[in-house]
N, C-alpha and C positions, 0 to 999 in steps of 0.2 A: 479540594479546589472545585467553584462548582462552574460550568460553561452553559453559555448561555448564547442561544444561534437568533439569527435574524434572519427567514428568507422571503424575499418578494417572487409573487407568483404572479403571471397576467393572465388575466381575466378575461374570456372571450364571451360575448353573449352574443349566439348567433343572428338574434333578430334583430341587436341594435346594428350588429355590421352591415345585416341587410338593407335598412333604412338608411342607414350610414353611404352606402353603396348608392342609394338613388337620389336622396336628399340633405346627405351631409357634407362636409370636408372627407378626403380621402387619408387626409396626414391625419387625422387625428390621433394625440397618444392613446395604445391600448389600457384600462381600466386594470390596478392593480392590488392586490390584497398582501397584505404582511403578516405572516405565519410567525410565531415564535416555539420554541422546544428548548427546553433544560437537561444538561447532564450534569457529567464529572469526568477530572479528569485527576492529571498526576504528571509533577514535573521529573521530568529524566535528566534536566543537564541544566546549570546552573545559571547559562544562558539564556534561559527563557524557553526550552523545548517542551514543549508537554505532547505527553501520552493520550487518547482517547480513542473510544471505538469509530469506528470510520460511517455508523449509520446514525451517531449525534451528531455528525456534523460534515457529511458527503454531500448533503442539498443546500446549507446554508450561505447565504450573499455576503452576513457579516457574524462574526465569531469574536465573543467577551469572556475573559475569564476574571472569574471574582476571587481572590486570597483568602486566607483564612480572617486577616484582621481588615477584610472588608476592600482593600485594594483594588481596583478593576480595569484591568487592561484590556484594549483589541489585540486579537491574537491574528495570524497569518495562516490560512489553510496550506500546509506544503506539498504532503501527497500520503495516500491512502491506499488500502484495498479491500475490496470487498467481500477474497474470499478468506482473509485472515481476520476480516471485520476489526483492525489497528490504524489509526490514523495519526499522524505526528501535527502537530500546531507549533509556531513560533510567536513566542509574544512580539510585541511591538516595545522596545526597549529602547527608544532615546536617550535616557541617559544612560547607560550601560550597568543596570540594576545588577546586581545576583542573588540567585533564588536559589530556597533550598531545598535539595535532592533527594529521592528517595534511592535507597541502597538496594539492589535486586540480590533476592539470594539464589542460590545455588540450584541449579535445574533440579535435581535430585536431593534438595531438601525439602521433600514433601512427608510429612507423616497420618495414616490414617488413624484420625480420632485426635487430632492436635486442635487447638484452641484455634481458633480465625476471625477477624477481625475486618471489616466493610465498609470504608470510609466511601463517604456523597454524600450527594443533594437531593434526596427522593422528595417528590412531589413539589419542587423549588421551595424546601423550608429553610435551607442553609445547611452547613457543613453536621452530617449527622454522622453515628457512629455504633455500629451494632457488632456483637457478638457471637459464635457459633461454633462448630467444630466440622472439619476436610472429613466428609463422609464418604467421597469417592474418588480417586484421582482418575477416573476412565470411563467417565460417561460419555452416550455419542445423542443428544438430542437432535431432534430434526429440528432443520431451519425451515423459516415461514416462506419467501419468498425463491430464493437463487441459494445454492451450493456453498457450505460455507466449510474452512477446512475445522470441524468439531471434536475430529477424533481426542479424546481422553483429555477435554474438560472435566475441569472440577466443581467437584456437589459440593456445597455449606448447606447448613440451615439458619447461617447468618439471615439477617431479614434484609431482602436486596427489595427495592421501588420502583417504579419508574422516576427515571433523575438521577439513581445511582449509575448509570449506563457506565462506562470507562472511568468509573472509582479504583482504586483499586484495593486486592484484597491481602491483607496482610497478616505475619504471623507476631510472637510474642515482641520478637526483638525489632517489630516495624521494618522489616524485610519485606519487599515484596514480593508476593509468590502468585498469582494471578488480577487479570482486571475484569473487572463485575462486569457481565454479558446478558443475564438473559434471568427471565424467574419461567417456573413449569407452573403453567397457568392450571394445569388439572389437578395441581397437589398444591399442600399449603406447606411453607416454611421449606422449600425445596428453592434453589439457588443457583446457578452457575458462575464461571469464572474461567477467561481464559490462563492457561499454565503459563507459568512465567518463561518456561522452554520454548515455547509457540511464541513467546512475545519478545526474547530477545531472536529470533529466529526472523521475525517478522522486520522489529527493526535493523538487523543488521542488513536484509534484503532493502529496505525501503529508505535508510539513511545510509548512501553510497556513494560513491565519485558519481557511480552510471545514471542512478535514480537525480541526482541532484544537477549535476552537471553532464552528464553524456562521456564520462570519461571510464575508459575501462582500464579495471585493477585485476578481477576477477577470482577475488578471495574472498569470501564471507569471514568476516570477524566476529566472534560474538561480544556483545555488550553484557556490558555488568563488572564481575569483578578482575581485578589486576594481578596477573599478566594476560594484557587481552589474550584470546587463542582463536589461533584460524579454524573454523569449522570447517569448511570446505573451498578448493582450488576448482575454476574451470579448468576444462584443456583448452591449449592454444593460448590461453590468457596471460598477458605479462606477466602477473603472480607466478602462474606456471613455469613460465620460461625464467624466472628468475628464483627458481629451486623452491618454491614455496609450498609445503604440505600441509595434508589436513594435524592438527594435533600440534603444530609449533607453536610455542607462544612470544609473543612480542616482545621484546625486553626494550627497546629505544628505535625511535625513528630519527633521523637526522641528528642522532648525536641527543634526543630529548627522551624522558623517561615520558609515553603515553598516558595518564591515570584514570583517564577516562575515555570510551570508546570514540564519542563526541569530537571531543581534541586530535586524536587518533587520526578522523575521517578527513580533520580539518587540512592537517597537516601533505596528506595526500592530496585535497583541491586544491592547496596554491600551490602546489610543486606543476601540476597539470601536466601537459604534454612538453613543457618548457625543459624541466629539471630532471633529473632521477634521481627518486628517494632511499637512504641509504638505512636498512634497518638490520636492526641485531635479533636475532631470535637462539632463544631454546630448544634443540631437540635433542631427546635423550639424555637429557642434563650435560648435553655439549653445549655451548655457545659461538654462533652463528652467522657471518656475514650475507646480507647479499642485497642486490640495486633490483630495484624495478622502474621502472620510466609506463609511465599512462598513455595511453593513445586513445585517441576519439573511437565514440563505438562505434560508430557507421562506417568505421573504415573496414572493420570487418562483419559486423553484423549489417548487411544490406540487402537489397534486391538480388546480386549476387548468390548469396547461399539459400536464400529462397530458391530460387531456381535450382541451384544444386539438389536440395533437399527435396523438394516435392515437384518442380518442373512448372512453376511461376513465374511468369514477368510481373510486379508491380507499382504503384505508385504511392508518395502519399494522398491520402485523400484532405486538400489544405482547405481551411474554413471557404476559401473562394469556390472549390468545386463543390462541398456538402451543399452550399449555398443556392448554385446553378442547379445542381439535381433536387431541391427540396428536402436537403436532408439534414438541415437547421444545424446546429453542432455536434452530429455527428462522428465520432475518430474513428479510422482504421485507415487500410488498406485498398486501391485499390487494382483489382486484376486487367492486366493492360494485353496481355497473351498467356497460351494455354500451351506448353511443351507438346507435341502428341504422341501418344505412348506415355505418359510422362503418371506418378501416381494421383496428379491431380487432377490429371482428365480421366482416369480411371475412376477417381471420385466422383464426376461431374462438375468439374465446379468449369464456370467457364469465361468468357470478356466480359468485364464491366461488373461483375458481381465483387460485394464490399466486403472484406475481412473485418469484423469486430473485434472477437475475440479469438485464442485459443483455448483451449481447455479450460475453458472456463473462465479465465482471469481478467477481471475486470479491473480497472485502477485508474487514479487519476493523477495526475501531478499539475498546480496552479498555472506555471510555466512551460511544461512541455518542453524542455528542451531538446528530446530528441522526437526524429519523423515517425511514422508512427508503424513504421514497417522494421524499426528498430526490435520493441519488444515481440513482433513476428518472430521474425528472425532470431532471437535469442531461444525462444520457447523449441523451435526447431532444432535448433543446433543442441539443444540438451537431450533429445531424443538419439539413442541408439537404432542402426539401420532396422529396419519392418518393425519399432516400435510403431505406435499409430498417433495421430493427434485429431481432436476432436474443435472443428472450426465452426464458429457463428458467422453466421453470411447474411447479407443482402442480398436480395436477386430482385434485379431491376422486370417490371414483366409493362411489355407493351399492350395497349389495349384501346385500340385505333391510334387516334394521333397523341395520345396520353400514355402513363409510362407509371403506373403502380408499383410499392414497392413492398417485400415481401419479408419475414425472417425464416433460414431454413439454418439447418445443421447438419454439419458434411464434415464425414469420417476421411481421414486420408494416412495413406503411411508414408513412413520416411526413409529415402533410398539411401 
């Protein structure tokens, strides 16, 4: 499949705004240029979801995917991240089309020196297809720009392009086992590919009740093959409370056999905070009752356990405030009081400075449906006491009657 982005950039030239300023209209629209970039991607679910990396298509305005027999649809950017660099897309399906799937294999079906195979669209020629063999399951190359999680990608010497970006990369039986990421510009016929463990890891993280809708379950599932199996339980999480371990596997939700993770997720968002969903699992080759009922995240991931944890009051920071302080589309948090004694005045951080990020984790979701001191807060609460966590700030700095803005990074731990 190969994808193809649209983004408009505006254009400032400072001397015309100058002139513009003394001798023009003041409305007039900003001057704009339209960028285009080609990838690839890979559909995951029959409904139209595709797979791709999150830096083909984390900037672009409008997103096309073309099919093998030439097909081409507008796709919907859902949501991404950048340090697992996976991004999910939803085709645009009026008529209620279905597409077909690629089969994910088994984390642990990887062999060194096995045949591999690198489906895209390098250099926007159409759907190409090269050959190679899994020379490493463990390489850690550095990223160019911001922190990307790399550990133990995999080397081909498949021939990957520019365009191949979020191809992905498969074995004999058209399994997939990673998606094409990156080539090592200092060597020739050297490759990368995210592992297919990283990528259902990624999606089960980023195709959620919490991610989509703001509703918490608090069990990572993994995608791929059937009986889904829970990877991992929060604590305190409905999951939790409702006897759920890591290692069970699904066998029926609401009286339905799951077959796909997809259907799975779905079955959970209409139930919502309305219903509780009644599912059968496997442990130990016992079989298993038990209810979970969803509750909204914010009812417990808030300002609240901010404070608990590090000794924060904050807010969200809504497009109206970014707007007022000059901070154009800017997301986070921000610091409304400062606990004293507290570990975040320990760190320095203090009123009115902006939370970005935590540890690094940058992401996007088109809708946003939750504030944005949500995923604060989650990041926190997964931390054990005097672990530390590593915050991206704003600091507002006055400077007469003007008010510059700054980026710092501030260490804090968690009580």
């Amino acid at each position: 499949m190969n994808i193809r982005t649209e983004t408009i950039i505006e254009r400032h030239d400072p001397f015309e705004e100058l002139f513009q300023s003394f001798w023009g209209p003041r409305n007039r629209r900003p001057q704009t240029e339209t960028t285009y970039s080609l990838g690839s991607g890979v559909i995951i679910d029959e409904d139209g979801w595709v797979m791709t990396n999150f830096h083909v298509v984390s900037r672009a305005t409008k997103v096309f995917v073309r099919m093998a027999d030439g097909k081409e649809y507008e796709a919907e950017r859902v949501v991404g991240t950048s340090f697992t660099d996976v991004a999910l897309l939803k085709i645009a399906n009026p008529k209620g089309e279905k597409f077909s799937t690629i089969k994910f294999a088994a984390d642990d079906d990887l062999l060194l020196g096995e045949t591999v195979v690198a489906l895209g669209n390098p250099f926007g020629l159409g759907g190409t297809v090269t050959k190679g063999i899994l020379s490493s399951k463990s390489r850690r190359p550095p990223a160019e720009n911001e922190p990307l999680e790399v550990e133990d990608w995999l080397q081909t010497d498949a021939a990957v392009n520019p365009g191949n970006s979020g191809g992905p990369l498969v074995n004999l039986r058209g399994d997939l086992i990673g998606v094409n990421v990156a080539v090592y510009r200092e060597g020739q016929g050297i490759s990368f590919a995210i592992p297919v463990r990283r990528i259902t890891a990624a999606l089960a993280e980023m195709y959620s009740p919490e991610t989509l809708q703001s509703l918490w379950f608090g069990a990572r599932v993994k995608p791929g093959q059937f009986p889904l199996t829970v990877a991992s339980v929060q604590s305190e999480s409905p999951a939790a409370r409702a006897g759920l371990r890591a290692g069970d596997q699904i066998v029926s939700v609401n009286g339905k056999i799951p077959k796909r993770f997809i259907e799975f997720v779905r079955e959970l968002i209409d139930a919502g905070t309305a219903r509780s969903v009644g599912l059968e699992i496997m442990r130990g080759g016992v079989r298993q009752s038990a209810t979970v009922r969803l509750v909204r995240e914010n009812t417990f991931f808030n300002s609240d356990l901010i404070r608990k944890k590090i000794g924060l009051s904050v807010e969200d920071l809504t497009p109206q405030i970014a707007a007022a302080l000059g901070l154009g589309d800017k997301r986070g948090v921000r610091i409304t009081a400062v606990e004293e004694g507290s570990p975040a005045a320990a760190a320095g951080l203090l009123k009115d400075m902006i939370i970005t990020t935590v540890d690094g984790q940058v992401a996007w979701h088109e809708k946003q449906p939750a504030p944005s001191y949500v995923p604060v807060a989650k990041a926190l609460h997964a931390k054990g006491k005097g672990d530390k966590s590593q915050l991206e700030v704003i600091v507002p700095v006055r400077i007469g009657r003007y008010i510059r803005f700054q980026q710092d990074k501030v260490e804090v731990a968690v009580r």
